[in-house]
C-alpha positions as CSV (number, residue, x, y, z in Angstrom):
1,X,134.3,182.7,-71.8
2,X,134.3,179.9,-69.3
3,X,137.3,177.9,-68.0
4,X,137.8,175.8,-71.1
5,X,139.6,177.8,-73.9
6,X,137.7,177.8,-77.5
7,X,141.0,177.4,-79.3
8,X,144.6,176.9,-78.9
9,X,147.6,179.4,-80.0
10,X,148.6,177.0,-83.1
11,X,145.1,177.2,-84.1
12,X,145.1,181.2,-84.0
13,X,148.8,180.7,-85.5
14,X,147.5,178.9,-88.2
15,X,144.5,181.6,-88.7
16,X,146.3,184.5,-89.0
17,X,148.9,183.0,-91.1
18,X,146.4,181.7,-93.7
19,X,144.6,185.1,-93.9
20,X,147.6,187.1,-93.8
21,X,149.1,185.1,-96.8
22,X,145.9,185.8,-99.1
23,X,146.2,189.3,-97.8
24,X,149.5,189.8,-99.4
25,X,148.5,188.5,-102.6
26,X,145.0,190.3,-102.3
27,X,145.4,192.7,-105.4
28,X,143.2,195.3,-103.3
29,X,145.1,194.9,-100.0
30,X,148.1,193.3,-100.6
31,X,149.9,196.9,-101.9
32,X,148.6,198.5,-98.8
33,X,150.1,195.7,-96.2
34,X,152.9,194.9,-98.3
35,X,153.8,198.3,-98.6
36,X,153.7,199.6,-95.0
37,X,154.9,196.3,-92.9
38,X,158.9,195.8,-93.7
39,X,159.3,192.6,-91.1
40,X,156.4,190.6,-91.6
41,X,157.2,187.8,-89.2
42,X,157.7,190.3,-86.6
43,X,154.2,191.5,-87.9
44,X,152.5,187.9,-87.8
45,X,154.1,187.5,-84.0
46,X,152.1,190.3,-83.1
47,X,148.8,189.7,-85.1
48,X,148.9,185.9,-83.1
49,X,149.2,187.8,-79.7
50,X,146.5,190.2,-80.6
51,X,144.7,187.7,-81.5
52,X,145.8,185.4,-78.2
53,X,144.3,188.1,-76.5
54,X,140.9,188.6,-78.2
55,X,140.2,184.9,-78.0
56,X,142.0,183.4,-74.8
57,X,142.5,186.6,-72.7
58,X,146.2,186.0,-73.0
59,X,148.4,189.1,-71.8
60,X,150.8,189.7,-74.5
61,X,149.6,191.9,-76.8
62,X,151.1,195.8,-76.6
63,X,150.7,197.9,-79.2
64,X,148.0,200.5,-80.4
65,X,146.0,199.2,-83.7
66,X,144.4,202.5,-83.7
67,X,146.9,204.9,-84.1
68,X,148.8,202.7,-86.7
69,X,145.6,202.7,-89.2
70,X,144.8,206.2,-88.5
71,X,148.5,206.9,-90.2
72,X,147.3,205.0,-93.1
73,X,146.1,207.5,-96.1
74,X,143.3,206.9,-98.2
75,X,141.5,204.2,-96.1
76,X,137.5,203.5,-97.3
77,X,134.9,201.9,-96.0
78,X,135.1,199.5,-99.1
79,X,138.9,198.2,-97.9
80,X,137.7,197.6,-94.6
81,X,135.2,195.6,-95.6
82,X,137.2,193.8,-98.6
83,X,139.6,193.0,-95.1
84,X,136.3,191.5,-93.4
85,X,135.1,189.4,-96.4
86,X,138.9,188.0,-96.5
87,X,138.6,187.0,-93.0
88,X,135.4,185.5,-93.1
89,X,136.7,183.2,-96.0
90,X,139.8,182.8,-94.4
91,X,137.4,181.4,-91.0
92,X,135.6,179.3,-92.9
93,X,138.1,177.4,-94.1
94,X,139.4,176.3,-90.3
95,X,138.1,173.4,-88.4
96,X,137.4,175.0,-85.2
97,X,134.0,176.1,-85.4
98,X,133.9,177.7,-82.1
99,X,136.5,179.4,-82.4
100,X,135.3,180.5,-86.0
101,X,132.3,182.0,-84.4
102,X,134.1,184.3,-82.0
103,X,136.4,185.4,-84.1
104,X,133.9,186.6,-86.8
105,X,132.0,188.3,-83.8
106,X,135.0,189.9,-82.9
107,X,136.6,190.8,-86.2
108,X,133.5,192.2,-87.2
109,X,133.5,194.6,-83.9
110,X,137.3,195.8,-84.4
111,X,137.1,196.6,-88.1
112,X,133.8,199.1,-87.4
113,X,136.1,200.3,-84.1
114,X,139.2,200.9,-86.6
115,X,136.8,202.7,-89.2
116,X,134.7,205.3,-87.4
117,X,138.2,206.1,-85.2
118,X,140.0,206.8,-88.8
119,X,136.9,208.6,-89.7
120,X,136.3,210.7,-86.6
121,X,140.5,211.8,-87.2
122,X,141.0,212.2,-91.0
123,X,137.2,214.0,-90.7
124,X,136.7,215.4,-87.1
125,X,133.7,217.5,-88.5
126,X,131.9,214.5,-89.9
127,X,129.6,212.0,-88.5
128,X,131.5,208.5,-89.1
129,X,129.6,205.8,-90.7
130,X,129.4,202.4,-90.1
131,X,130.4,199.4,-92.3
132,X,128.4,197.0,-94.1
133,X,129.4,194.3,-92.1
134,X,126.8,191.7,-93.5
């Protein structure tokens, strides 16, 4: 990414605070979230150092995103996009257009990661499809 960081941590801070308060009041989403995260600022901390690490290659993050959405029932395609729409809006709406870019690339790339894994588990026999990340 070069020497010079596209963003700071308040900036990502900011980010996933935004999109994570219209996710809880999403009337798709919000029961899903709402209803499986009990400490949510525990939650956010670890979103920003996810995050932190997508976008600035910072060491923080532990955890497995995977496993945690494959435990999820009832996942579709259509939520996972719904959750990639939200974030695009949420993107477009900060300043930092650089940051805004690589973000979208990236969000774009985890949410079709997080799908085909939960398909390939909940349906092993099944070839997964993609989303419709457009």
């Amino acid at each position: 990414m070069g020497s010079d960081p596209i963003c700071t941590e308040d900036e990502i801070k900011a980010l996933v605070h935004a999109f994570y308060a219209d996710i809880r009041q999403d009337e798709r989403l919000g029961p899903i979230f709402n209803g499986h995260i009990n400490d949510w600022d525990a939650h956010l901390a670890k979103l920003g150092d996810f995050w932190c690490a997508i976008l600035l290659g910072s060491r923080r993050f532990s955890g497995t995103p995977m496993s945690k959405h494959i435990a999820l029932p009832d996942l579709s395609a259509e939520l996972f996009e719904h959750w990639l729409a939200l974030f695009r809006q949420t993107l477009a709406a900060q300043p930092n257009r650089a940051m805004q870019a690589q973000a979208e690339l990236m969000a774009g790339k985890i949410a079709n990661s997080l799908w085909m894994g939960y398909q390939m588990h909940r349906q092993p026999g099944d070839l997964p499809a993609g989303l419709a990340t457009d």
